[in-house]
N, C-alpha and C positions, 0 to 999 in steps of 0.2 A: 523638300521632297526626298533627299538620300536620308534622312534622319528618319521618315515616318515610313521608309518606306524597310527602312532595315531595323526598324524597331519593330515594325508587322512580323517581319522574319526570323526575327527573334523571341517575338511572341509564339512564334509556331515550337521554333528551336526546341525553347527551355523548359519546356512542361516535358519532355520528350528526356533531357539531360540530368534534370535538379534528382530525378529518382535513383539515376546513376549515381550522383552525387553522395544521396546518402546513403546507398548501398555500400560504398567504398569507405566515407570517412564517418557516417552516426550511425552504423545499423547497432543492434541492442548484442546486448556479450550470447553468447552459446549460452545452451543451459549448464547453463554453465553452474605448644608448651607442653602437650598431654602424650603420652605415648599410647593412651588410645580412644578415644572419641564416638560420640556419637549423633547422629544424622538422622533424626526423625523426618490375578485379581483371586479354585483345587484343583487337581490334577488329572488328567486322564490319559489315556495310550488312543493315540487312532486303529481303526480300526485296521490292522496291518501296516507293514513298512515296504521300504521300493526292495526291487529284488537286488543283489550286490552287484549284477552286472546289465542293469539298464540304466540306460540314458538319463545324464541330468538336467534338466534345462532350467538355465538357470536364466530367470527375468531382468529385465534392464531393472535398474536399483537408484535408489536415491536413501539417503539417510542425514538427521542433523546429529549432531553431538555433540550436549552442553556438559560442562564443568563447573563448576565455581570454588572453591575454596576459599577466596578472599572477598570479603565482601567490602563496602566501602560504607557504608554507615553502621555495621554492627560492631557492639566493641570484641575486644581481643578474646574475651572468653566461648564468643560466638562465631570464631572463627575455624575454619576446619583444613585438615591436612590434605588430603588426598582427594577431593575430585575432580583435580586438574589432573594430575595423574593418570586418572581413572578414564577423563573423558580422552587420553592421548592413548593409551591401551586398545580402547574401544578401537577409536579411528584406526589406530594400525592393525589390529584383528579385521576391522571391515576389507579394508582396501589390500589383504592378503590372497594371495590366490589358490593358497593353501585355508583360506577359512572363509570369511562372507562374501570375497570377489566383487564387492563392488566395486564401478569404480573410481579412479580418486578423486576426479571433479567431479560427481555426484555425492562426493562426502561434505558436509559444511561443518566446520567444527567453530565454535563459540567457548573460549575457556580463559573464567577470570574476567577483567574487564571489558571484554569483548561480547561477554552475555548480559547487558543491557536488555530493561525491558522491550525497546524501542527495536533491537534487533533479534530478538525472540519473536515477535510478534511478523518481522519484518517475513522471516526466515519461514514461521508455522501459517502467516495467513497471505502470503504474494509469494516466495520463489514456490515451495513445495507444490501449493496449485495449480501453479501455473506451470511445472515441467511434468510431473505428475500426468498419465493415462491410467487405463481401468487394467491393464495388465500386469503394471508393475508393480517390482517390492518395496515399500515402504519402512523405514525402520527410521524410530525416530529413540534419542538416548538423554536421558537427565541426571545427572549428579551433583547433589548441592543440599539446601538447605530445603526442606517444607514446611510450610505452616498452616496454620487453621487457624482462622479468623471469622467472628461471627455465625460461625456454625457452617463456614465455606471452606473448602483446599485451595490452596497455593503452591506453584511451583517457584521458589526465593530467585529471582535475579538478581545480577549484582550489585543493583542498585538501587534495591527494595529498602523501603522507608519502614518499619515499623508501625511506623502513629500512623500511618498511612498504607496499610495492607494492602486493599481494595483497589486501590489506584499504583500501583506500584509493582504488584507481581502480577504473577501470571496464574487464570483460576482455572483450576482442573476441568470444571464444567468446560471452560473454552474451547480445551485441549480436546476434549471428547467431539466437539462440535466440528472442530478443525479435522480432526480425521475422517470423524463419519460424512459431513458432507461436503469438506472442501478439497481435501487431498484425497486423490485418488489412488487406484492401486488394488490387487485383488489378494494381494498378499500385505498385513499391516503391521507393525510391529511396536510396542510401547516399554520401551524397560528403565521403569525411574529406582534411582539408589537414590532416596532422600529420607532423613526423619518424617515420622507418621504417612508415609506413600502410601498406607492401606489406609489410613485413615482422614480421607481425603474430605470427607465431610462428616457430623456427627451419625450416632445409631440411626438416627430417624430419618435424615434425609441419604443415607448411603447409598440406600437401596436405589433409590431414582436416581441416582447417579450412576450405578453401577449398568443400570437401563441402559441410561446413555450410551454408556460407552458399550454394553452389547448390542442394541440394537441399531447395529449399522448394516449400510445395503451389501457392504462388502465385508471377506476376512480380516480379524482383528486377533492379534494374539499379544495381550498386556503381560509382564509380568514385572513385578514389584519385589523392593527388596523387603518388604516386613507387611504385615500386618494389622489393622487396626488396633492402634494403639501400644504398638510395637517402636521401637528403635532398628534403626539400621546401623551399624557400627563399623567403623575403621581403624586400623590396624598396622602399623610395623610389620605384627607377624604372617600378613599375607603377601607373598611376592615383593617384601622389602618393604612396602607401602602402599594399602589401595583399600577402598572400600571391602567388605567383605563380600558381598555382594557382587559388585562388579567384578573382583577376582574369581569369581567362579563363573560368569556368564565368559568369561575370556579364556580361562581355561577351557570349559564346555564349547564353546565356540571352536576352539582350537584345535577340536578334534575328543577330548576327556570325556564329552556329553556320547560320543559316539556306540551306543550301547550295542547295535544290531552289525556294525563292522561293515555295516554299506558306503562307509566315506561320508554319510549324508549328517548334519545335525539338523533333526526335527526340533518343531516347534515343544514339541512332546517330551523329546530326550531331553530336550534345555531344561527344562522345566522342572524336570524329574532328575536332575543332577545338581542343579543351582538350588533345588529345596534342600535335598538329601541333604548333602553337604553344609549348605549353610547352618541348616540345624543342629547337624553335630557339632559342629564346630563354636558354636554358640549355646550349648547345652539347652537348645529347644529357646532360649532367649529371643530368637528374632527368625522365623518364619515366612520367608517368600511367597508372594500367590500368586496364581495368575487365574486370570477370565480369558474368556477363550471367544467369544463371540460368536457368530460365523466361523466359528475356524475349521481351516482346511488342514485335513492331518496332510496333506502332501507338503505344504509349505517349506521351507528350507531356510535355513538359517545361516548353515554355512557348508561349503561340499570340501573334501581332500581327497580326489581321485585317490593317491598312497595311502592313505588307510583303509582304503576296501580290504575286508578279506573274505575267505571262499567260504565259509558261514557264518550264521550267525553268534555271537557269544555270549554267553551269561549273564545277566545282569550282575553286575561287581562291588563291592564294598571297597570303595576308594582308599587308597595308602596315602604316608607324606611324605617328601624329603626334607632334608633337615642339611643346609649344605653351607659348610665351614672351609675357612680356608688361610694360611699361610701369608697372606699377601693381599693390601688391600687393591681393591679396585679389580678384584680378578671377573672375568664373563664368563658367567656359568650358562652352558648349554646343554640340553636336553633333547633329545632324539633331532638332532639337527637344527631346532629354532632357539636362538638367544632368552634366555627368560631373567634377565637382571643382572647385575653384578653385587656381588659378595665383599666384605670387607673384613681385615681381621679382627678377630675378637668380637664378631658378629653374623650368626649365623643369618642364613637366608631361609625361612623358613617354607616350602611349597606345597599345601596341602591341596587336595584331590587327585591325586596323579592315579590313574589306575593302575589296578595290578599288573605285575610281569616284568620283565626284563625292559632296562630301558638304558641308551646310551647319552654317559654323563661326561662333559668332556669341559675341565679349566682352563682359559686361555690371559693370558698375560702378554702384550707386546715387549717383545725382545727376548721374550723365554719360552723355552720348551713347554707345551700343553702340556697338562696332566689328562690323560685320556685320548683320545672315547676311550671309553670302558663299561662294559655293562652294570650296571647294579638292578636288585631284584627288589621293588616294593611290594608287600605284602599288606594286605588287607585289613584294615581298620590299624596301620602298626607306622611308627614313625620309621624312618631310614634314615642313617645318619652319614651322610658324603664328606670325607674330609680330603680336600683339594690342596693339593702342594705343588707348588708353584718354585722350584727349587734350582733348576739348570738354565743358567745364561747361555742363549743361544753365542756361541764362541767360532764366529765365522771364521771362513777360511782369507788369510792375509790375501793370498792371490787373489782373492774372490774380492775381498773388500778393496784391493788396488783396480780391480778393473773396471767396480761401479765407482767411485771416482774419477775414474780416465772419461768412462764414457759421459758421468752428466758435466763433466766439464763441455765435451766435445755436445753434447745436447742442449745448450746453453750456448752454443754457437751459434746454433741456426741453420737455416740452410738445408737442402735434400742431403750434399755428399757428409755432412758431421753428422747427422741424424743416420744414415748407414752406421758410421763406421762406431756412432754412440750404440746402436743398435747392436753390433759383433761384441763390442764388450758389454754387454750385459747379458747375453747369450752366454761366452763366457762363464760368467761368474756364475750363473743358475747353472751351467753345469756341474761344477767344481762345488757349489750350495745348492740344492735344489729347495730348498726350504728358505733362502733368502728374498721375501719377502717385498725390500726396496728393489730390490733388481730386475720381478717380474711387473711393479709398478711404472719405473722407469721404462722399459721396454714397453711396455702397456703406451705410456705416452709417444714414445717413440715410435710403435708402429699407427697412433692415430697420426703422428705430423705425415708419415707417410702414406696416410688412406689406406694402410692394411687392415680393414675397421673390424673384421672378426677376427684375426690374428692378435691384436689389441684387448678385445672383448674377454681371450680365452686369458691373456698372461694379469689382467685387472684380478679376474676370478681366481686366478690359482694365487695370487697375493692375501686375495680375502680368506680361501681358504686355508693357506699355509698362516694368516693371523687375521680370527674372526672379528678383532675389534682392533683391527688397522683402519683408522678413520679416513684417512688420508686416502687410505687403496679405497676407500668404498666411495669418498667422493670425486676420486679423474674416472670410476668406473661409471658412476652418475652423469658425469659429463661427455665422455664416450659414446655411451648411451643416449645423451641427446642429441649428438650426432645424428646418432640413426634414428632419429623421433620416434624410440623407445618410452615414451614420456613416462610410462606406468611405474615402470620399472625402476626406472630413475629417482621417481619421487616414493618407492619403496626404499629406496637405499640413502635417497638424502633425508627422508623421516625417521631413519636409522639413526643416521651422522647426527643429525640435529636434535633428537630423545637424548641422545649419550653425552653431548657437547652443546648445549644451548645457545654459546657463545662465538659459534662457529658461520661467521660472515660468509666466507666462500661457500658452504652448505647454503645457507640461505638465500644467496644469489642465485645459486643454481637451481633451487627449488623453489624460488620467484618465476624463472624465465621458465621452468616445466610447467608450471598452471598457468602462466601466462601465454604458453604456446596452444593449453589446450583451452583458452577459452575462460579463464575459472578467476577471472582477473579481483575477486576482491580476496581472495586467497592470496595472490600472488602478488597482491599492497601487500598484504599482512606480512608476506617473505621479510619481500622487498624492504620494508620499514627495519626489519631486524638487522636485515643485511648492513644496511645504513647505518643504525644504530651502532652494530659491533666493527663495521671495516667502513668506514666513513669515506675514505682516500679510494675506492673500489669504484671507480669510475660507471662499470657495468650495473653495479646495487641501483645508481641512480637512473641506469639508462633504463630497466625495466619496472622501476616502480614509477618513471613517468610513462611508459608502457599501458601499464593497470590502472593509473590515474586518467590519463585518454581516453580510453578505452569507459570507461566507470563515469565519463562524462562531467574532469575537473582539466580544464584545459588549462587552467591558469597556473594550477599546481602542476602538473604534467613541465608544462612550459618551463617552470623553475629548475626542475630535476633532468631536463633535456639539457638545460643550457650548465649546470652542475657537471654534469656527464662530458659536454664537450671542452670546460674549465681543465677537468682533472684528467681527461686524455690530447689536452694541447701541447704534444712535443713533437718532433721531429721524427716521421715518422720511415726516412735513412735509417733512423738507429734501430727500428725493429729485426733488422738481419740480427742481430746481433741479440736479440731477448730470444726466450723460447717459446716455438711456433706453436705447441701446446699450448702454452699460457693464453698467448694472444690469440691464438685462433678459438677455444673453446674453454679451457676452463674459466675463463676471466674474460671471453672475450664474447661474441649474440649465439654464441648454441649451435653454431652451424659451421660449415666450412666452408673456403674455396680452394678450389686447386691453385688458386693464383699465387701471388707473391704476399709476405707477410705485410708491403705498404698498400696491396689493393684489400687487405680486410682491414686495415685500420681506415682506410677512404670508406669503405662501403660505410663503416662504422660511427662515422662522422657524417655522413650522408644520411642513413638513417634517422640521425638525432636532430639535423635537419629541416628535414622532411616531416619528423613527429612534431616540431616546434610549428611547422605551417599548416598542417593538416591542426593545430592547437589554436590557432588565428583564424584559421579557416571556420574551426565549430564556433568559434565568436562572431565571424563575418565580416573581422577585420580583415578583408582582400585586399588593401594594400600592404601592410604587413604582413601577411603571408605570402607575395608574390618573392618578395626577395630573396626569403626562407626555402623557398622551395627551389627559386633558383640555384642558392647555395648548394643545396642536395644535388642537383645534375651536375655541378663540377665536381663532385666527390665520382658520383654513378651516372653518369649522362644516358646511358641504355636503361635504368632501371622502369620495369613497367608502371609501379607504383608514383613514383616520382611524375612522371612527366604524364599518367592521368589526373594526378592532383593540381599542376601547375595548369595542366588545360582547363581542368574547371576553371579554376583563377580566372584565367584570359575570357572566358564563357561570362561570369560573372562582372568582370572589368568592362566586357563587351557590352552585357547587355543596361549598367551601367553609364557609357558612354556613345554608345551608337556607336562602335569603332570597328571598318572590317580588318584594320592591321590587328586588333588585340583579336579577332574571329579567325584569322592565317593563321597568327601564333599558335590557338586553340589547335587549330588542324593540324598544325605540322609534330604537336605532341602527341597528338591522338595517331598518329602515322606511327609515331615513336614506339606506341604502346601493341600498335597490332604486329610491327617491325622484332617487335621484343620476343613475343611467344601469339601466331594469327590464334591458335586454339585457345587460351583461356576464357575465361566470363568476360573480365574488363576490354579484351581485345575485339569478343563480340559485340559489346556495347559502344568501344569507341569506331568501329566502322560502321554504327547505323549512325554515329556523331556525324563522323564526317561526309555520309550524305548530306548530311539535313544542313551541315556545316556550307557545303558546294549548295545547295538550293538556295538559301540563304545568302550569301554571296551571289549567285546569280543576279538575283531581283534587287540588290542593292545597284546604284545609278554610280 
């Protein structure tokens, strides 16, 4: 009788619960040899531009962006330099907020062997349609190899068979298919940099492909780096190394294409800059087209509020720099943005740069910049920048004894050593104001003490007193995750990580920022590098079983949970004595607590926990998740997560064994969780639990 009769009531329960259930632990992620090579839709003006001082509205965004340079069954001769390169340019031009502003978890980037056909196909025929409305901008980017096969186009993936075209890459007709009626969007965008990209099918069936891809229900703006029958070519001498092509959609992006001075890059301007240029610079050799479809001259490409100006200007005949320098490895910047580094005895060549006055400035760590300084490019005429890199920055002793003093005393721990590390480094930036570690160190030193824009301001003027201090740009990353800045963050760790690809802590940190937002196969992909270069980094492990969870591999997840608590099993007394930085955020979940530095190393281990049973849980192994999760409450015994996860358990165990002691248990968690915070989601749901939990328990005998 107690059995069928608290199984009825459990019958009622659980249909009620199981939804919660996967709300919390399975809902689906957020929308989340040659030195120079070659890579085998006309133009018009809309009818008018926006005025210089109205409103830009700029569409929610989404874009892919492939690369390939290496391919894995072509031989060596058929391999190419730069459009991995190219396709990392692109991305960081997109997700700028000075250029295309999309944002970063709506970027997918594919580069190398990560553009598989299997995940091209994944990426152009299930995410994009599926996050895709009729509003949004669409841009989608390919750099690699094309071919034609039996009278068809190909876009090469990386693991394109030759003997086997057909079955193996990716056919343009598809792509046309996939935009016109699968991805949506009212602004579209298509810019492939590959050999023959114009020549995408023979003379005779062109044209009905060119259909195609005009006649879509929505805007389409294609534009190609060549022309039927055309090469597209790559180059050394563009930006150090990049297609040609894509070097000037990234220029023109940037702000270069901006011909009318309204901030805005039209579909129009791009087009009409990325030809211009390309042609010159290839002596008519390889010619850009675009098809324009439907297109809407309002489209946008990319906005920089700071380059409005109060009219319009000339249409311009592009200059180059030509920029040398003393000292390898030096970061040459131009009007404020980073454009490559220079080595000696090799120039950096940058052509399309518009006419006028432009501010050029050398930076080298440890030594005095060479600049800003104005220099004047002139029209259709090379500039030649010679950057000298010449004065060792020659601190001040005092200055250098007191950043000493202080990150000893930082290195202690503790609120009162964090002051008094904090007074000398004050200090020293006075006596230096250009000393660089000092407003780092103080940077960190006011995050251990929750000063978070006091911190914010001294990370910046590090960066700025040395633009290519990695170090300052990645605790200013993690600062910033602090304040779930996330955009920003993984603008500055895609900085660290373009310059330093070997840089474990960048990668970590810019694991846990797409993985905070949602963007979790991105934030494998960190996460894996992370591992790869800092293996002992406890944290690498703990967010790439994060994105593995999450991405629905529990089993791997489980590995790299338990990895994580391996490599952070010590004594965790002895953290008074590490630095509260360290452990609380640069190395440690991205967030802070006001507590003590042993309640974030428990939270931390609690967490890892907790992902280990919610990992048993999406298998259904409830008895091995019950213990896991208990784990986790002796680390966080209040935490709301925790003790809704164990209450499933008990619901599951419950309804399992007709037990009302595992159905109390269920309840007295689910108390736990409305106890924790009554207003959240999970807190609303566990107090309709615990009705039904009391009903249910009534009618049992």
């Amino acid at each position: 009788m107690y059995r069928s009769a608290l199984r009825f009531a459990l019958a009622v329960l659980l249909p009620l619960l199981l939804p919660g259930m996967l709300t919390a632990q399975q809902a689906p992620a957020p929308p989340s040899g040659q030195a120079d090579g070659s890579r085998d839709l006309k133009l018009a003006k809309p009818p008018g531009t926006a005025a210089a001082d109205a409103p830009v509205a700029i569409p929610r965004s989404y874009a892919l962006v492939v690369g390939v340079s290496h391919y894995a069954n072509l031989p060596a001769s058929a391999q190419l330099h730069f459009p991995n390169r190219d396709a990392e340019e692109m991305y960081t031009t997109l997700i700028s907020p000075e250029g295309g502003q999309f944002p970063p978890e709506n970027v997918h980037r594919l580069v190398d062997s990560q553009a598989t056909l299997a995940n091209i196909r994944r990426e152009l025929e299930q995410w994009l349609p599926s996050v895709t409305k009729s509003d949004d901008r669409v841009l989608i980017y390919f750099a690699g190899h094309g071919f034609v096969s039996a009278g068809k186009g190909y876009l090469a993936p990386y693991d394109i068979d030759l003997k086997n075209v057909a079955n193996t890459a990716y056919p343009m007709d598809q792509l046309g298919k996939d935009i016109g009626t699968k991805i949506q969007g009212k602004w579209k965008v298509l810019l492939t940099d590959s050999c023959h990209s114009g020549a995408i099918t023979p003379e005779a069936d062109r044209a009905e492909l060119n259909k195609t891809l005009l006649d879509l229900h929505n805007s389409l703006f294609s534009l190609t780096a060549s022309r039927d029958r055309e090469q597209s070519f790559e180059s050394v001498d563009w930006g150090g190394g990049h297609g040609i092509f894509t070097y000037y959609v990234v220029q023109g992006m940037d702000g270069a294409a901006d011909t009318n001075g309204d901030g805005i890059v039209s579909a129009d301007e791009l087009a009409e800059y990325v030809h211009s240029n390309v042609r010159q610079a290839t002596r008519a050799a390889q010619n850009p087209t675009s098809e324009r479809g439907s297109f809407d001259p309002n489209m946008v490409l990319a906005f920089n509020p700071t380059l409005r100006k109060a009219a319009a200007l000339p249409q311009p005949q592009f200059g180059n720099l030509v920029v040398e320098t003393n000292m390898d490895n030096t970061e040459v910047w131009i009007d404020g943005k980073s454009v490559g580094t220079v080595q000696k005895g090799k120039s950096l060549r940058l052509p399309g740069i518009p006419p006028g006055s432009h501010t050029i400035k050398g930076v080298h760590m440890g030594y005095e910049p060479d600049g800003p300084r104005e220099e004047q490019v002139y029209p259709g005429q090379d500039t030649t920048v010679s950057l000298h890199i010449l004065i060792v920055r020659n601190r001040n002793k005092a200055a250098v004894d007191l950043l000493d003093r202080g990150i000893t005393e930082y290195k202690n721990g503790y609120e009162s050593n964090y002051r008094k590390a904090a007074a000398d480094f004050k200090q020293a930036i006075a006596l230096d104001p250009t000393y660089s570690a000092a407003y780092v160190y103080l940077g960190r030193t006011q995050n251990a003490l929750f000063e978070d824009n006091d911190a914010l301001v001294s990370f910046k003027k590090a960066i700025e007193n040395d633009p290519d201090y990695l170090e300052a740009r990645t605790s200013y990353a993690a600062a910033l995750l602090d304040q779930a800045n996330l955009d920003e963050a993984i603008r500055q760790l895609d900085f660290v990580t373009r310059r330093n690809g070997e840089n474990g802590v960048a990668w970590y940190l810019l694991s846990q920022a797409y993985a905070r937002k949602g963007v979790f196969d991105q934030g494998k992909t960190a996460a894996e590098k992370a591992v790869q270069f800092t293996p002992r980094n406890g944290e690498a492990h703990f967010w790439l079983a994060e994105c593995q969870r999450q991405l629905q591999h529990p089993a791997d997840a489980e590995r790299e949970y338990a990895r994580y608590l391996e490599l952070t099993n010590f004594d965790s007394g002895a953290l008074g004595k590490l630095n509260y930085y360290l452990v609380g955020s640069l190395i440690g979940m991205g967030k802070k607590t006001r507590a003590a530095q042993e309640d974030i190393w428990k939270e931390q281990r609690g967490l890892a926990n907790l992902g280990m049973c919610k990992c048993e849980n999406m298998q259904q192994h409830y008895s091995a998740a019950l213990p896991l999760c208990q784990k986790a409450l002796t680390y966080m015994p209040h935490d709301a997560q925790a003790n809704y996860a164990i209450a499933m358990i008990y619901v599951q165990e419950s309804n399992q064994q007709a037990s009302p002691a595992l159905l109390s248990a269920a309840r007295t968690h689910f108390q736990q969780v409305i106890a924790a915070n009554p207003d959240t989601e999970e807190a609303g749901r566990a107090k309709t639990y615990v009705s039904r939990i009391d009903t249910a328990l009534a009618k049992a005998p």
